[in-house]
C-alpha positions as CSV (number, residue, x, y, z in Angstrom):
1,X,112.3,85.7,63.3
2,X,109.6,88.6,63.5
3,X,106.6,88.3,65.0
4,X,104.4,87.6,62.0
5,X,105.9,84.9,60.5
6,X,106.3,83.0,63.9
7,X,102.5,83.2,64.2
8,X,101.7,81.7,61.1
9,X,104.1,78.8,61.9
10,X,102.4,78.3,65.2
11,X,99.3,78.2,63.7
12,X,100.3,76.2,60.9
13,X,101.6,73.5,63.4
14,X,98.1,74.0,65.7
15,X,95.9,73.1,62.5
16,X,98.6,70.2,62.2
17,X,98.4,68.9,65.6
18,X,94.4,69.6,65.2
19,X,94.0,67.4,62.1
20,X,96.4,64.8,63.6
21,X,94.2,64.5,66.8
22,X,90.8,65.4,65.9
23,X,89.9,62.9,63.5
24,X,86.3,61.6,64.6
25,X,83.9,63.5,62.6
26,X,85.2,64.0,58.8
27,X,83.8,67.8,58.8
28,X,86.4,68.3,61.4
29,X,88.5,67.2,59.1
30,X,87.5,69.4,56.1
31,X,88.0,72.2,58.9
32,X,91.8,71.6,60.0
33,X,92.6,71.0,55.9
34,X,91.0,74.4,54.8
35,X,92.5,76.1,58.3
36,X,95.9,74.6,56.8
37,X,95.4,76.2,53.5
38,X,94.2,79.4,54.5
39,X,97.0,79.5,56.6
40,X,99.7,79.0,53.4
41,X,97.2,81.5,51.9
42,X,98.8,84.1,54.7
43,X,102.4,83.0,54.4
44,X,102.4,83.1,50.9
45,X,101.1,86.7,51.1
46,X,103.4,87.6,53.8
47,X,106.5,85.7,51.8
48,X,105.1,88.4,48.3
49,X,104.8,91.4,49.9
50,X,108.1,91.2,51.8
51,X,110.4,90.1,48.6
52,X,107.9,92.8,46.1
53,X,108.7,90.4,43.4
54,X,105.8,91.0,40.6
55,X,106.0,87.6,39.3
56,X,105.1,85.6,42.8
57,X,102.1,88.1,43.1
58,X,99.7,85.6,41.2
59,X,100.4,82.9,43.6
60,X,98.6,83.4,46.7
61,X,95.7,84.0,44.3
62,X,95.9,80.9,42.7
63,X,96.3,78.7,46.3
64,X,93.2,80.7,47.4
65,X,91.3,79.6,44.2
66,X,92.6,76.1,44.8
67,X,91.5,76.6,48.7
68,X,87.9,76.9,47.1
69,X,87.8,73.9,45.1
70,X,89.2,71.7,48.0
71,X,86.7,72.8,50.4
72,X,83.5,72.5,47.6
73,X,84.7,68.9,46.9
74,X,85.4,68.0,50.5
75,X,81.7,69.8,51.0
76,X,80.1,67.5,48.5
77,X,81.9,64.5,50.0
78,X,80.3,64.9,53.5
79,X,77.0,65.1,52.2
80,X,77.5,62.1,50.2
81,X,78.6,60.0,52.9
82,X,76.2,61.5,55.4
83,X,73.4,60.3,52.8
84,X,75.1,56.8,52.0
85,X,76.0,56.3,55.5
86,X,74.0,58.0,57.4
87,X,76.8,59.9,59.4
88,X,80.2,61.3,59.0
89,X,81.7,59.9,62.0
90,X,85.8,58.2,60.2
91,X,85.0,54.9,62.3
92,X,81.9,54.4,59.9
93,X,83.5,55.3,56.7
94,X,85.2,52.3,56.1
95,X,86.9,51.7,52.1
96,X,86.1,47.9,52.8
97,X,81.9,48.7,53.2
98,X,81.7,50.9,49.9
């Protein structure tokens, strides 16, 4: 395995073991999940321009576009809850209480 692709593995599994670990605060959340997708972003770059297939070009374009509307929605979420609940700590944000 070269060294590129072995980086974005490790760092796929760091935002991993971030989101799996760091769930207090639900922007920290919204960080580790767009870390994780910008991440696929790379490999599915790296995983296009290695094969030079013509067809698979459009993908990473359309994850990144997808990237954008998960982290808008997830954006809009935390201010909603920060307004309903008055923070965006997980322990408070309880599906029981809505």
């Amino acid at each position: 395995m070269t060294t590129i692709p072995f980086l974005l593995v490790l760092s796929f599994l760091l935002a991993l073991l971030g989101l799996s670990f760091h769930r207090i605060h639900l922007m920290s959340i919204l960080i580790c999940i767009e870390a994780i997708m910008l991440i696929l972003y790379l490999m599915m770059t790296v995983f296009t321009s290695s094969t030079n297939t013509p067809t698979a070009a459009i993908l990473p374009i359309l994850l990144l576009t997808l990237s954008a509307c998960e982290a808008a929605t997830g954006l809009s979420l935390l201010v909603a809850t920060s307004r309903t609940h008055g923070t965006d700590h997980m322990k408070a944000l309880n599906l029981l209480k809505c």
